[in-house]
Backbone and ligand atoms as CSV (ligand in chain L), in Angstrom:
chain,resi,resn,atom,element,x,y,z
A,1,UNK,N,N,79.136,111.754,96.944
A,1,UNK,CA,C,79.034,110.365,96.514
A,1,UNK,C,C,77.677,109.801,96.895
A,2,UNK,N,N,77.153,109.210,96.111
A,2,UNK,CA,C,75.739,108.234,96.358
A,2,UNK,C,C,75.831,107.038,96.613
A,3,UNK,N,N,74.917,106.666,97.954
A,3,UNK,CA,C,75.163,105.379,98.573
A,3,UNK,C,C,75.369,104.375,97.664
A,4,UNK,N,N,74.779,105.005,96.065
A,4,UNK,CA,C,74.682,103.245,95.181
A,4,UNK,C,C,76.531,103.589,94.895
A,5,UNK,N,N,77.106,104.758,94.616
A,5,UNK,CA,C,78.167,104.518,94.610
A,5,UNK,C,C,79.421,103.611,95.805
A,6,UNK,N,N,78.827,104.589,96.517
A,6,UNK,CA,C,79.589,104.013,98.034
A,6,UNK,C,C,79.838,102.183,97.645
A,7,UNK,N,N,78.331,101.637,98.226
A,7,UNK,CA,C,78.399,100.579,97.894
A,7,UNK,C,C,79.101,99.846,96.781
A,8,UNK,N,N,79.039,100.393,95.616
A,8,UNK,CA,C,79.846,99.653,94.219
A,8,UNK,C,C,81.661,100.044,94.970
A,9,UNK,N,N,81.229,100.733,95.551
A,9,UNK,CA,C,83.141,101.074,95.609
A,9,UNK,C,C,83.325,100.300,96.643
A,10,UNK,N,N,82.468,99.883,97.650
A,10,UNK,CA,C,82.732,99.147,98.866
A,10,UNK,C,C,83.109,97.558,98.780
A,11,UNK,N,N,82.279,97.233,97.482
A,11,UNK,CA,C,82.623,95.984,97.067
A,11,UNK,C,C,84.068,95.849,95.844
A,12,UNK,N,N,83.801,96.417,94.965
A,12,UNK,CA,C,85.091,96.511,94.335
A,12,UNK,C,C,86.250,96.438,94.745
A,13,UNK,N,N,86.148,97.591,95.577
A,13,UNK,CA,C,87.448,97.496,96.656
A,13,UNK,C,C,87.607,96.775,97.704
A,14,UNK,N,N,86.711,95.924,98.139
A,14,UNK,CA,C,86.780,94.854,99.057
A,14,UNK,C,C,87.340,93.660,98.166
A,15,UNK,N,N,87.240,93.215,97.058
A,15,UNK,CA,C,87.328,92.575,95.954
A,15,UNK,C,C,89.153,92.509,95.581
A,16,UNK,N,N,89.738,93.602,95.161
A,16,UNK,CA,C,91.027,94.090,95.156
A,16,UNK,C,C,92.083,93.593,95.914
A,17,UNK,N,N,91.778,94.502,97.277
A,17,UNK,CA,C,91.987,93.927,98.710
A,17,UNK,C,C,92.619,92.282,98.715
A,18,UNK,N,N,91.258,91.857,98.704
A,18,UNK,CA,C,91.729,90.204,98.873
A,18,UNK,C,C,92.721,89.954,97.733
A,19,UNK,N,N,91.959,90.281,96.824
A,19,UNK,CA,C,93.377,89.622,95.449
A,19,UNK,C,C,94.265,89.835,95.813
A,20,UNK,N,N,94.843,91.269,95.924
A,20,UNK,CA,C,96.152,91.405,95.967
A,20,UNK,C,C,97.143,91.181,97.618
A,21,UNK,N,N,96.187,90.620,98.599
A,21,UNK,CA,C,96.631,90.272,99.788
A,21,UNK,C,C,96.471,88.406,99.227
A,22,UNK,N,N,95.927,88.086,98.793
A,22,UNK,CA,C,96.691,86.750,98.102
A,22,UNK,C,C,97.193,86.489,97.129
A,23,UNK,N,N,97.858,87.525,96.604
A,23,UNK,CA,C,98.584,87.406,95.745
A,23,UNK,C,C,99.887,87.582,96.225
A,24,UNK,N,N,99.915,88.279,97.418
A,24,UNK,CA,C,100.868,88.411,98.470
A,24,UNK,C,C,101.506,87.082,98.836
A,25,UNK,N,N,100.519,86.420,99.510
A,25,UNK,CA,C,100.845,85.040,100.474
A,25,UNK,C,C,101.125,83.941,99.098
A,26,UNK,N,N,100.526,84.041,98.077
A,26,UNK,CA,C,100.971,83.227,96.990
A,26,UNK,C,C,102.579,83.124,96.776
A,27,UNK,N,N,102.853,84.161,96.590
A,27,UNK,CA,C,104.274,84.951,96.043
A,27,UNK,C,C,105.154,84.130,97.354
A,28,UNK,N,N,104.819,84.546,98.431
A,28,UNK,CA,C,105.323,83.843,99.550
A,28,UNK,C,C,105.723,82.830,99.638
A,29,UNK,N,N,104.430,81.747,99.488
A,29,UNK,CA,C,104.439,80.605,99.734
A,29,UNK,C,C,105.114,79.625,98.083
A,30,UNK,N,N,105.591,80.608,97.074
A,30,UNK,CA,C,106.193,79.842,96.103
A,30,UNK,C,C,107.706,80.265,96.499
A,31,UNK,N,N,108.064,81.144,97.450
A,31,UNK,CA,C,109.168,81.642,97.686
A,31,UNK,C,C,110.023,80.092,98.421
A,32,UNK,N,N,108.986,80.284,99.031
A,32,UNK,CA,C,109.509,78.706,99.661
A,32,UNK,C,C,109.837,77.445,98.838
A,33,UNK,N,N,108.985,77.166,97.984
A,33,UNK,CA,C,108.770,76.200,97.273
A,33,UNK,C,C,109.740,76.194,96.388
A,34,UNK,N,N,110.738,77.615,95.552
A,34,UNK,CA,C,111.475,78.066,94.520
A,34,UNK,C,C,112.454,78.587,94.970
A,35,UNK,N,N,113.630,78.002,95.878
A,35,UNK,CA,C,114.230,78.842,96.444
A,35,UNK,C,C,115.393,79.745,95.860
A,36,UNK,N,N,115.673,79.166,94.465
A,36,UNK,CA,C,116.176,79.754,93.474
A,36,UNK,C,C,115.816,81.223,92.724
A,37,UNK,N,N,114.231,80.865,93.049
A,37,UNK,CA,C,113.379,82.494,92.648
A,37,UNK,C,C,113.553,83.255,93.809
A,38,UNK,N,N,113.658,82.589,95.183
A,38,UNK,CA,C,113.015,83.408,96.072
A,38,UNK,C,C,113.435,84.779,96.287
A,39,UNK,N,N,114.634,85.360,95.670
A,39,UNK,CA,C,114.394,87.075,96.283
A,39,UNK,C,C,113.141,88.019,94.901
A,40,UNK,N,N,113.347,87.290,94.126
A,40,UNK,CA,C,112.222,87.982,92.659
A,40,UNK,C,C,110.523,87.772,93.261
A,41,UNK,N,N,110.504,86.548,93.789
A,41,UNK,CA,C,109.305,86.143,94.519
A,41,UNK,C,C,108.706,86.994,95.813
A,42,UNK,N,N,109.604,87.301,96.646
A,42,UNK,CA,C,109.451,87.721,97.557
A,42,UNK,C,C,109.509,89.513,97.505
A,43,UNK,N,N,110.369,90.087,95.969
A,43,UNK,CA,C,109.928,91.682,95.837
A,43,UNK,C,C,108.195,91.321,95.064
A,44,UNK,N,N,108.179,90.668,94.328
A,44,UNK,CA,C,107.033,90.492,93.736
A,44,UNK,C,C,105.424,90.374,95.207
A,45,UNK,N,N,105.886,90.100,95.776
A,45,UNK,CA,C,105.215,89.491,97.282
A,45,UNK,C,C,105.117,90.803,97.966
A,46,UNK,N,N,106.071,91.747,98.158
A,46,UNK,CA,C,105.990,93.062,98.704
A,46,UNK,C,C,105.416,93.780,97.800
A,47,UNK,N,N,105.539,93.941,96.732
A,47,UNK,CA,C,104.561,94.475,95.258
A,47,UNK,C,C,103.165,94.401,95.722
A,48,UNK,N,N,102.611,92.880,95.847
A,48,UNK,CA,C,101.536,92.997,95.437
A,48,UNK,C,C,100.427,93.599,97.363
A,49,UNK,N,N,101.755,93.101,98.150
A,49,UNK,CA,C,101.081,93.605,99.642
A,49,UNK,C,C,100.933,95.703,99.642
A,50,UNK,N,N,102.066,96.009,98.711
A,50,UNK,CA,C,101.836,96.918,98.854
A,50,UNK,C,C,100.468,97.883,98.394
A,51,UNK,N,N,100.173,97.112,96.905
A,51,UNK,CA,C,98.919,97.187,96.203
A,51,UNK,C,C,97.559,97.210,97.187
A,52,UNK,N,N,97.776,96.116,98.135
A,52,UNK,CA,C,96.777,96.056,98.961
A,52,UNK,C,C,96.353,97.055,100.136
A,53,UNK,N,N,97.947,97.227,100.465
A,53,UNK,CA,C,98.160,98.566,100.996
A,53,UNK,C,C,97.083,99.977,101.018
A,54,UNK,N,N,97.819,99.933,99.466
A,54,UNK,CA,C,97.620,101.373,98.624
A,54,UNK,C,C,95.424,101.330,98.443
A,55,UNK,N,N,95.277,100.353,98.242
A,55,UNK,CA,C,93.928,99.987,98.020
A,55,UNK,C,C,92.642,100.105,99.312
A,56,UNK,N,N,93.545,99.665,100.120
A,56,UNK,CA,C,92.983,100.456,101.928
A,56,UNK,C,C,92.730,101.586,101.850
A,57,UNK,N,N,94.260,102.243,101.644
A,57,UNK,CA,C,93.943,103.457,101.806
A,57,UNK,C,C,93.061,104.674,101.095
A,58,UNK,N,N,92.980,103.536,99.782
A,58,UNK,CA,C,91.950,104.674,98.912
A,58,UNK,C,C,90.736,104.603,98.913
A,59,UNK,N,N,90.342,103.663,99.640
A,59,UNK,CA,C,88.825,103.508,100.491
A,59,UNK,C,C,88.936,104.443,101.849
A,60,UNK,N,N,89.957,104.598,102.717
A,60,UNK,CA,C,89.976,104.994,103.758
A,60,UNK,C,C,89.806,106.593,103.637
A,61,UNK,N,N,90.573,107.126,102.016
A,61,UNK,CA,C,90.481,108.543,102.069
A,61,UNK,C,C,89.388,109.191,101.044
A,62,UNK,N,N,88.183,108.114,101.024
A,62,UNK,CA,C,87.239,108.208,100.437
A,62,UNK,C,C,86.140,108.072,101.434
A,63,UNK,N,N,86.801,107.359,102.869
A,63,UNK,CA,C,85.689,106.897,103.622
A,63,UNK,C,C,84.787,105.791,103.988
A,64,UNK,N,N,85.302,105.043,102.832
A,64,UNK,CA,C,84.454,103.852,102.496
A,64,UNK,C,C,84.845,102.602,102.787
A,65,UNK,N,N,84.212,101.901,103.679
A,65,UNK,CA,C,84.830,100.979,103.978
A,65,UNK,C,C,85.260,99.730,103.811
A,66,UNK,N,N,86.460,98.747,103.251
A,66,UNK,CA,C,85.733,97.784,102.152
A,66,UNK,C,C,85.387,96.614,103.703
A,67,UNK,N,N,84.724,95.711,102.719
A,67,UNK,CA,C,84.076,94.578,103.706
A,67,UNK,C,C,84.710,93.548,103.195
A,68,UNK,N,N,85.268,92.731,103.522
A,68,UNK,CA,C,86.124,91.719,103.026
A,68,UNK,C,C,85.742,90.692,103.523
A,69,UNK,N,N,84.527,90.086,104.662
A,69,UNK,CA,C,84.541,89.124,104.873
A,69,UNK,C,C,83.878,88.127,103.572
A,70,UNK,N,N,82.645,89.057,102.651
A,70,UNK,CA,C,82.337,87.779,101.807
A,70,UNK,C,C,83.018,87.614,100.868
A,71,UNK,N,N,83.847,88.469,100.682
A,71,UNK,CA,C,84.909,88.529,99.508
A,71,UNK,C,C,85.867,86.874,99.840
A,72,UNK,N,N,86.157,86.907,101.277
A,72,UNK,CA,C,87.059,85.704,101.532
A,72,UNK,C,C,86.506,84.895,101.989
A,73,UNK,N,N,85.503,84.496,101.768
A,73,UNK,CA,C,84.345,82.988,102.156
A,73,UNK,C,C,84.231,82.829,100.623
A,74,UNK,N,N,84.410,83.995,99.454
A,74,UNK,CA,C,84.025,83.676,98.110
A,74,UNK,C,C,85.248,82.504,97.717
A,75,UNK,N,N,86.576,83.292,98.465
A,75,UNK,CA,C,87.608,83.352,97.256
A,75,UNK,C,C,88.074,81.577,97.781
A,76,UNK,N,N,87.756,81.564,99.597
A,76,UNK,CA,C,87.734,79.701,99.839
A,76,UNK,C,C,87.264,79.096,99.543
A,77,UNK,N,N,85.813,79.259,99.324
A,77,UNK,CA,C,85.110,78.093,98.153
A,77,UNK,C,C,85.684,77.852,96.970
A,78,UNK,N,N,86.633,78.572,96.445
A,78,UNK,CA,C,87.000,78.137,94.871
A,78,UNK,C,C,88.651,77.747,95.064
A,79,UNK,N,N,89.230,77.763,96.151
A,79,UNK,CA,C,90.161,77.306,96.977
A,79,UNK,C,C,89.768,75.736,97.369
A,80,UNK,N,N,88.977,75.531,98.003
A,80,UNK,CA,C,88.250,74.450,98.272
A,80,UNK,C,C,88.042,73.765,97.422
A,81,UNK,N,N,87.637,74.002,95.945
A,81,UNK,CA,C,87.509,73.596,94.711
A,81,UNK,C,C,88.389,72.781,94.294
A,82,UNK,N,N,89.840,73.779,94.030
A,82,UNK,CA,C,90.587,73.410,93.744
A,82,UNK,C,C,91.163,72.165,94.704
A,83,UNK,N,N,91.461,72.073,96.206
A,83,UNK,CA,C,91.937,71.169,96.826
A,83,UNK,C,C,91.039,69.705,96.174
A,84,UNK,N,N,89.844,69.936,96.740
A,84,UNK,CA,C,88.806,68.930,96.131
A,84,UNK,C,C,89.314,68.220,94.687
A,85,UNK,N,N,89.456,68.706,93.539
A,85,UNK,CA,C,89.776,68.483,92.237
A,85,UNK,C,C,91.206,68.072,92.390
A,86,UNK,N,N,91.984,68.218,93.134
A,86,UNK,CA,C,93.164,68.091,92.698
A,86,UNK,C,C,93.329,66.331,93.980
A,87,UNK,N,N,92.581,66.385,95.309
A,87,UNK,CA,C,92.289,65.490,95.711
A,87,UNK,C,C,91.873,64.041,94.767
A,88,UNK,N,N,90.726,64.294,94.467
A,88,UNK,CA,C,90.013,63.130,93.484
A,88,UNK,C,C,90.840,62.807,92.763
A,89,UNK,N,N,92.003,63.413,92.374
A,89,UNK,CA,C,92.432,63.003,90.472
A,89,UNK,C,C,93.990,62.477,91.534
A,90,UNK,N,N,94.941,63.011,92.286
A,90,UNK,CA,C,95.727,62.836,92.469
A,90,UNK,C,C,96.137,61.159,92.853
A,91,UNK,N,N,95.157,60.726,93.676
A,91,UNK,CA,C,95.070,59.217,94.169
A,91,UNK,C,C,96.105,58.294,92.418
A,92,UNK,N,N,95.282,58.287,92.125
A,92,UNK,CA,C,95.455,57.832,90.051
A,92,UNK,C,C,96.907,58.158,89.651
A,93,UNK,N,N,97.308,59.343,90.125
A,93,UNK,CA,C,99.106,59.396,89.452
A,93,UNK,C,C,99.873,59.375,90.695
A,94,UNK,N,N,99.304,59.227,91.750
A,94,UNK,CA,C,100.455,60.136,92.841
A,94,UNK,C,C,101.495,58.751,92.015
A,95,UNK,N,N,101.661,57.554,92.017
A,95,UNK,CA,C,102.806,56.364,92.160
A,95,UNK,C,C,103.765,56.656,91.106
A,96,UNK,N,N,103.262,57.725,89.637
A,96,UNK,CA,C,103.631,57.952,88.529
A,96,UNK,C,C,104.283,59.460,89.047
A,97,UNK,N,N,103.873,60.356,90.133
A,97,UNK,CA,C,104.706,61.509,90.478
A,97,UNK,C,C,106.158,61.122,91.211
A,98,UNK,N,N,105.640,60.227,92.007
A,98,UNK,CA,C,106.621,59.992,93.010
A,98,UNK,C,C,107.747,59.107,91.981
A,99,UNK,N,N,107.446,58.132,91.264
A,99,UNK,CA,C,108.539,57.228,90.201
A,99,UNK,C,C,108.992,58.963,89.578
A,100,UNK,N,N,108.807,59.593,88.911
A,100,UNK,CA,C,109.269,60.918,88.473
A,100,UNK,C,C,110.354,61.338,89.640
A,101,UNK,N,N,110.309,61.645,90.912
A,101,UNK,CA,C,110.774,62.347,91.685
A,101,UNK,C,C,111.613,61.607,91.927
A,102,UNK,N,N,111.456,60.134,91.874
A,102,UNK,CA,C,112.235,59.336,92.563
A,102,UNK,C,C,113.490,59.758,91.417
A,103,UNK,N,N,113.145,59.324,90.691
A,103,UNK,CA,C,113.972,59.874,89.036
A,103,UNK,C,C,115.060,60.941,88.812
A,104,UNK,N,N,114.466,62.408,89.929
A,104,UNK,CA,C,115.184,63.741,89.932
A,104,UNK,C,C,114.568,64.151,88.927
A,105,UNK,N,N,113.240,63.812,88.474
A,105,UNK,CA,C,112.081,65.150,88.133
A,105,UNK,C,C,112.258,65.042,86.781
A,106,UNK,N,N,111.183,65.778,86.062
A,106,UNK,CA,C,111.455,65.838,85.049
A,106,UNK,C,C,112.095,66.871,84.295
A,107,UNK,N,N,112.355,67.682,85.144
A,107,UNK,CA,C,113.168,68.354,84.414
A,107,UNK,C,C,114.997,68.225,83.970
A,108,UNK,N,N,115.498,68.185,82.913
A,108,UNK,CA,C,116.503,67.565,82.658
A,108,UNK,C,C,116.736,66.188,82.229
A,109,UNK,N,N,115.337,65.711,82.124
A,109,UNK,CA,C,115.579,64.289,82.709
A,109,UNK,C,C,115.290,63.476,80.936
A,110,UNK,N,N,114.837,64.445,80.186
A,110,UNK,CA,C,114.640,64.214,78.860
A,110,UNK,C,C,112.824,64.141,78.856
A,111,UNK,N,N,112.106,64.557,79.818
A,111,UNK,CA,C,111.022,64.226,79.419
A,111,UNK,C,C,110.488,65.228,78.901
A,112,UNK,N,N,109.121,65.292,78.098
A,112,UNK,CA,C,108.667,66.704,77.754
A,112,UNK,C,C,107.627,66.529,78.805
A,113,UNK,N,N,106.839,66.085,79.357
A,113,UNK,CA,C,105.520,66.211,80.260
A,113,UNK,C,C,105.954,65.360,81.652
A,114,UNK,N,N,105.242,65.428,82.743
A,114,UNK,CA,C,104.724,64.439,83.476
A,114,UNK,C,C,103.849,63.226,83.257
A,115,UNK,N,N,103.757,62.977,84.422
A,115,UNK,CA,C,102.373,62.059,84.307
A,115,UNK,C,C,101.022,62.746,84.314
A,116,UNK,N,N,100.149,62.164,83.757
A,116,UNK,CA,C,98.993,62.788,83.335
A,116,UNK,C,C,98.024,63.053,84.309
A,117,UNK,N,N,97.116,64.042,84.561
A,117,UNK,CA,C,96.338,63.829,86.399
A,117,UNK,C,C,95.184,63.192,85.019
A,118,UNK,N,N,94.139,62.000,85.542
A,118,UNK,CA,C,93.123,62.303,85.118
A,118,UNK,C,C,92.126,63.446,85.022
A,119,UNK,N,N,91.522,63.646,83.607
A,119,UNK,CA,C,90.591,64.663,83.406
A,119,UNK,C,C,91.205,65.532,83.666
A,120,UNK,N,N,92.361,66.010,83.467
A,120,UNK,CA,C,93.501,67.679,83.862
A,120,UNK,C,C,94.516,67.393,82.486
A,121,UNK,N,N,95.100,68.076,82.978
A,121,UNK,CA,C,96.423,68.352,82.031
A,121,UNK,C,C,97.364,67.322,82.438
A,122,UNK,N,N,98.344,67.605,82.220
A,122,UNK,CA,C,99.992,67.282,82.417
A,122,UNK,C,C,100.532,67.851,83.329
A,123,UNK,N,N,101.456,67.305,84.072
A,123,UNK,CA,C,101.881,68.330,85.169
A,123,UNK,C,C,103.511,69.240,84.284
L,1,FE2,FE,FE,98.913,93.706,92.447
């Protein structure tokens, strides 16, 4: 293998890694949120940890080591993003989420949408 390879594989697979180790804690953390989904959520959650797993190890039996720290300073800035964006716009509907909830949601409730976030979609 050639270092320019090494390297392309070091990042790729450092790249992987993170996805599928948050795709892990995602799965998780909707497990909670869905408790109706939660055993589909939570094989889906072992799925994707295992991926991450499997993805170690095929750097490990290649030798190569992945580097994951800029991979996860990448993947919080666009994490950060999102909080940020969803911050700014939320102020504007939260009174129109909460009248919804107060309601028992919209689902069932005859509505087709939520309230609108500014500059976003529909919830
Ligand atoms: Fe996966």
């Amino acid at each position: 293998m050639s270092p320019a390879y090494r390297e392309a594989y070091s990042r790729i697979n450092s790249m992987v890694i993170v996805g599928e180790g948050l795709a892990d804690l995602n799965f998780r953390r909707l497990a909670l949120l869905l408790p109706a989904e939660r055993n589909e959520l939570l094989r889906l959650a072992a799925m994707e940890a295992r991926h991450a797993r499997d993805f170690l190890l095929c750097g490990r039996n290649l030798g190569i080591r992945a580097v994951t720290a800029s991979v996860l300073q990448d993947e919080a800035e666009h994490l950060d993003f999102g909080e940020r964006w969803l911050g700014d716009r939320f102020p504007a509907c939260a009174a129109a989420v909460d009248a919804c909830c107060q309601a028992g949601g919209a689902r069932g409730s005859g509505h087709a949408a939520g309230p609108a976030i500014p500059g976003g979609n529909r919830f």
